[in-house]
C-alpha positions as a Markdown table, in Angstrom:
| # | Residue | x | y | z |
|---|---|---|---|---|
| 1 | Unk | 95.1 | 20.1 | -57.7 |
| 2 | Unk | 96.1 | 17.9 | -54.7 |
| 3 | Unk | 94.5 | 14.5 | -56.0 |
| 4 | Unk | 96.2 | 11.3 | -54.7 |
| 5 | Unk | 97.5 | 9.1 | -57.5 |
| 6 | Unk | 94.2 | 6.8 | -58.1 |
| 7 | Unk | 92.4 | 9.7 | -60.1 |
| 8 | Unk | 95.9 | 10.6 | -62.1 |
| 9 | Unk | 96.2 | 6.9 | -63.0 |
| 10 | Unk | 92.7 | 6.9 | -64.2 |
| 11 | Unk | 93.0 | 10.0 | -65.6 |
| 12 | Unk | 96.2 | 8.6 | -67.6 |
| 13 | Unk | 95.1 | 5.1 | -68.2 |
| 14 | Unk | 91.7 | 6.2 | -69.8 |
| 15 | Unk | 93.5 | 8.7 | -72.1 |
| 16 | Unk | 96.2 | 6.3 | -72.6 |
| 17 | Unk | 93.3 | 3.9 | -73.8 |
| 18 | Unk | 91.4 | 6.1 | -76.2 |
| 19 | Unk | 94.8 | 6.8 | -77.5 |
| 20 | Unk | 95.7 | 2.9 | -77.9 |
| 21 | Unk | 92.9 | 2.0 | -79.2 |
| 22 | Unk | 92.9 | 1.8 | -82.9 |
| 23 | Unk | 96.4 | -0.6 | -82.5 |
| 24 | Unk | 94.6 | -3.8 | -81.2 |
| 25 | Unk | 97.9 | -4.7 | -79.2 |
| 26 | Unk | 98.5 | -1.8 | -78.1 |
| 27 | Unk | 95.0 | -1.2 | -76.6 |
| 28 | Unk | 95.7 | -4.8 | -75.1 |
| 29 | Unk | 98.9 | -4.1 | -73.1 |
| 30 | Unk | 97.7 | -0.5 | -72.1 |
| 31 | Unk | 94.1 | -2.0 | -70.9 |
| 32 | Unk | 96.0 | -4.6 | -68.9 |
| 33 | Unk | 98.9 | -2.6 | -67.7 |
| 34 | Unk | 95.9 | 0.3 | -66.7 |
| 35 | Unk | 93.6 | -2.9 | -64.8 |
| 36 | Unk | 96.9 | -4.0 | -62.9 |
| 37 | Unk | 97.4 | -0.3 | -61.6 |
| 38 | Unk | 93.2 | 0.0 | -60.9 |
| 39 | Unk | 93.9 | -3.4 | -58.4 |
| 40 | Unk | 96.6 | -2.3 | -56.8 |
| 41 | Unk | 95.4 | 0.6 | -55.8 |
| 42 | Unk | 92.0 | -0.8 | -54.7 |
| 43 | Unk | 94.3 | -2.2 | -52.0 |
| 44 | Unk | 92.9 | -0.9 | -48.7 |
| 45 | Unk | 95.5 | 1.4 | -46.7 |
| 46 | Unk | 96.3 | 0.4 | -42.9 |
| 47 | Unk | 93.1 | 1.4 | -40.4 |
| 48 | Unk | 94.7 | 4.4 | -38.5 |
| 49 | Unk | 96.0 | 6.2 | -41.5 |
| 50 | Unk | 95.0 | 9.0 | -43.3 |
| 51 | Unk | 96.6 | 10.3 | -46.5 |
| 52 | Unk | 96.4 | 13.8 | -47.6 |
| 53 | Unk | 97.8 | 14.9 | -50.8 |
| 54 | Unk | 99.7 | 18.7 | -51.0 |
| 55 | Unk | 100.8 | 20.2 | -54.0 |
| 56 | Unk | 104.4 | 18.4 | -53.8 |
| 57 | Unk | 104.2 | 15.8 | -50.9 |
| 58 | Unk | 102.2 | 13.2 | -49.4 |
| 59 | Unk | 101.1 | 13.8 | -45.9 |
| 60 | Unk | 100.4 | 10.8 | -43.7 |
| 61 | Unk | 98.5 | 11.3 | -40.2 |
| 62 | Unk | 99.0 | 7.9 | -38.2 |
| 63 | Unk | 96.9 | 7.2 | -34.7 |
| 64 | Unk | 98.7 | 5.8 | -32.3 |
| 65 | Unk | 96.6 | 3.8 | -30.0 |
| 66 | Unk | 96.9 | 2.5 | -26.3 |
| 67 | Unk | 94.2 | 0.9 | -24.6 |
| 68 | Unk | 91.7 | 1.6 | -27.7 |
| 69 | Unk | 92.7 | 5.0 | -27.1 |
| 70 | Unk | 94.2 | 7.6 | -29.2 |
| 71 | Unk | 98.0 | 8.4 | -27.8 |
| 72 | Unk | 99.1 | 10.7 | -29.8 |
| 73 | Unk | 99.5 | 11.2 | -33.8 |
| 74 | Unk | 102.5 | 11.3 | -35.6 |
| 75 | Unk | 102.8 | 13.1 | -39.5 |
| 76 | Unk | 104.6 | 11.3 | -42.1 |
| 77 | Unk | 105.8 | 13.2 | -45.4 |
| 78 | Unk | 106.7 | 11.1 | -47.9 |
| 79 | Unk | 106.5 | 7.9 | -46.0 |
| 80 | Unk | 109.8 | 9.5 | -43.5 |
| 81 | Unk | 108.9 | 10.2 | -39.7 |
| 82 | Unk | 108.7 | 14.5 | -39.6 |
| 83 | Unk | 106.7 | 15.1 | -36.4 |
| 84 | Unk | 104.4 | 14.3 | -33.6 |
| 85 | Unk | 101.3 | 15.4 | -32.3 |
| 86 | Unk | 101.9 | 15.1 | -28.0 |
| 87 | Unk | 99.6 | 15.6 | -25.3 |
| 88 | Unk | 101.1 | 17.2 | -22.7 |
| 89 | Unk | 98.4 | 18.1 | -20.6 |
| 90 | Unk | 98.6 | 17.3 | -17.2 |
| 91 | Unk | 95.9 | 14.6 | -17.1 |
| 92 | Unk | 97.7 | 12.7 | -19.6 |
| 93 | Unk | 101.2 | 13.2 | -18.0 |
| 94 | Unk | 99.8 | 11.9 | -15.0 |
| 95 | Unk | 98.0 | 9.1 | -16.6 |
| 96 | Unk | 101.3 | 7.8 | -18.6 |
| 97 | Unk | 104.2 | 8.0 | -16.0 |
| 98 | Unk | 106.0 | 5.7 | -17.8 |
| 99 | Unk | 106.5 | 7.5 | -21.0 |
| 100 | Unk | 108.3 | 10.6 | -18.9 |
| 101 | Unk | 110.3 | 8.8 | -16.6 |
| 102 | Unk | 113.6 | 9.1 | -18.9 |
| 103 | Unk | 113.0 | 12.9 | -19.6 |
| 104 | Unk | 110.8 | 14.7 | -16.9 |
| 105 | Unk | 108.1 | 16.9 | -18.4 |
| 106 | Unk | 109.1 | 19.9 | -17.2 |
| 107 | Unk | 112.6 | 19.8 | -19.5 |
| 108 | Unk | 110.4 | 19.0 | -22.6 |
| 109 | Unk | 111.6 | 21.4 | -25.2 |
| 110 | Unk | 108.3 | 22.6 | -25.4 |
| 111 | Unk | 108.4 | 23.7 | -21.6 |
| 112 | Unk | 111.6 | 24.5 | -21.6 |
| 113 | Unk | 111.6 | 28.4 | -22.8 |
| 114 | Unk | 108.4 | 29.0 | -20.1 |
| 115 | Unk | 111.0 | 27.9 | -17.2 |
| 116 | Unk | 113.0 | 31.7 | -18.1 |
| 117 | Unk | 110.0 | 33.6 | -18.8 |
| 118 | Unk | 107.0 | 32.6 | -16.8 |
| 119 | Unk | 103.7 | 33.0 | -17.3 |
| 120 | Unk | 104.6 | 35.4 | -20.2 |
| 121 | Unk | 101.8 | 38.4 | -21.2 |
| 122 | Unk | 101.9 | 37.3 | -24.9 |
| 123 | Unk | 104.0 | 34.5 | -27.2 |
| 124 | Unk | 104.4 | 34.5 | -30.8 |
| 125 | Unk | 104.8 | 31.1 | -32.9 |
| 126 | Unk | 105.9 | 31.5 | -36.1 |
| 127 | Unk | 105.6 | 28.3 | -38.2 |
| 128 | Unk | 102.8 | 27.0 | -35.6 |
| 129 | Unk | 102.9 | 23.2 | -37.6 |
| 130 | Unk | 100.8 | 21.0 | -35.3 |
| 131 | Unk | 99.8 | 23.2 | -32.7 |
| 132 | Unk | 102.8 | 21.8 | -29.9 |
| 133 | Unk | 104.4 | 25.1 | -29.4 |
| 134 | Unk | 101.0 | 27.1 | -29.4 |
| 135 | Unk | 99.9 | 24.1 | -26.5 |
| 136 | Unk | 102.7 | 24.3 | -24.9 |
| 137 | Unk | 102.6 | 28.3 | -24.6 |
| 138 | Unk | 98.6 | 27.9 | -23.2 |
| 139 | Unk | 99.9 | 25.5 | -21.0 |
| 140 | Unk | 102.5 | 27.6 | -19.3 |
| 141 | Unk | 100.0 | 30.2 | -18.6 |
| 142 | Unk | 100.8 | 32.9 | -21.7 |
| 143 | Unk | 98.4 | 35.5 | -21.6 |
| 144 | Unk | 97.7 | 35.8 | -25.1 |
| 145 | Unk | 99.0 | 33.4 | -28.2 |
| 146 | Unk | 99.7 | 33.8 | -32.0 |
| 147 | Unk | 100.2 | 31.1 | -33.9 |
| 148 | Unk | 101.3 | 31.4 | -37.5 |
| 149 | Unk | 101.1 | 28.7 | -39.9 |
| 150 | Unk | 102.9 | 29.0 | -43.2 |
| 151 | Unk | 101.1 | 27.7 | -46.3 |
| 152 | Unk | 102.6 | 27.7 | -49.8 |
| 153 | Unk | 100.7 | 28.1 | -52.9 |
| 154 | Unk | 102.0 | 28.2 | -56.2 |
């Protein structure tokens, strides 16, 4: 059902209440123990993070500012680094030499396979993710693109 925790910890701590409640103690320790979870997770997140919930993982998309401007975004899953969002568009190359002075743009991985096959009349992405590779192939002047995103439902 891809709710975040708060509304399974209500959804426990009220049944676990009504359940509790004819044992006086009982009710007690459950009502506290379900008021400690309700505070802590009243506890704002960080600004710049949003949390989405899948059926098996947590997804976390984190801004990454610069100059009160959006940089990039990187996805967490589970609270591990798995990938970033990158603006590669000329304009922002341009404006941020800096960030490609160790590793010129034009060896980027996601430039790399348009340096043997220009300009190509069409490009297939399977597994599309965050849209780098389907960028990347508009960028290098592909004619046409696919992008296929894999979703699993169970």
């Amino acid at each position: 059902m891809s709710q975040p925790p708060r509304v399974w910890l209500t959804i426990a701590g009220v049944l676990s209440v009504l359940v509790f409640w004819p044992n006086p103690r009982a009710r007690l320790a459950v009502g506290a123990a379900f008021l400690c979870c309700v505070i802590l997770l009243s506890i704002p997140g960080r600004p710049g993070r949003t949390i989405y919930w899948s059926l098996y993982q947590k997804l976390t998309f984190v801004d990454d500012f610069e100059n009160g401007k959006i940089r990039s975004y990187a996805l967490t899953t589970n609270d591990s680094w798995y990938q970033q969002i990158l603006n590669l568009t000329p304009e922002f190359v341009r404006a941020h030499p800096t960030e490609f002075e160790k590793s010129p743009i034009e060896w980027n991985a996601y430039n790399l396979p348009y340096h043997f096959y220009p300009s190509p009349p069409s490009v297939l992405v399977l597994g599309s993710g965050m849209g780098n590779d389907v960028a990347a192939a508009l960028r290098n002047g592909a004619g046409q693109v696919l992008g296929v995103r894999l979703i699993h439902r169970f």
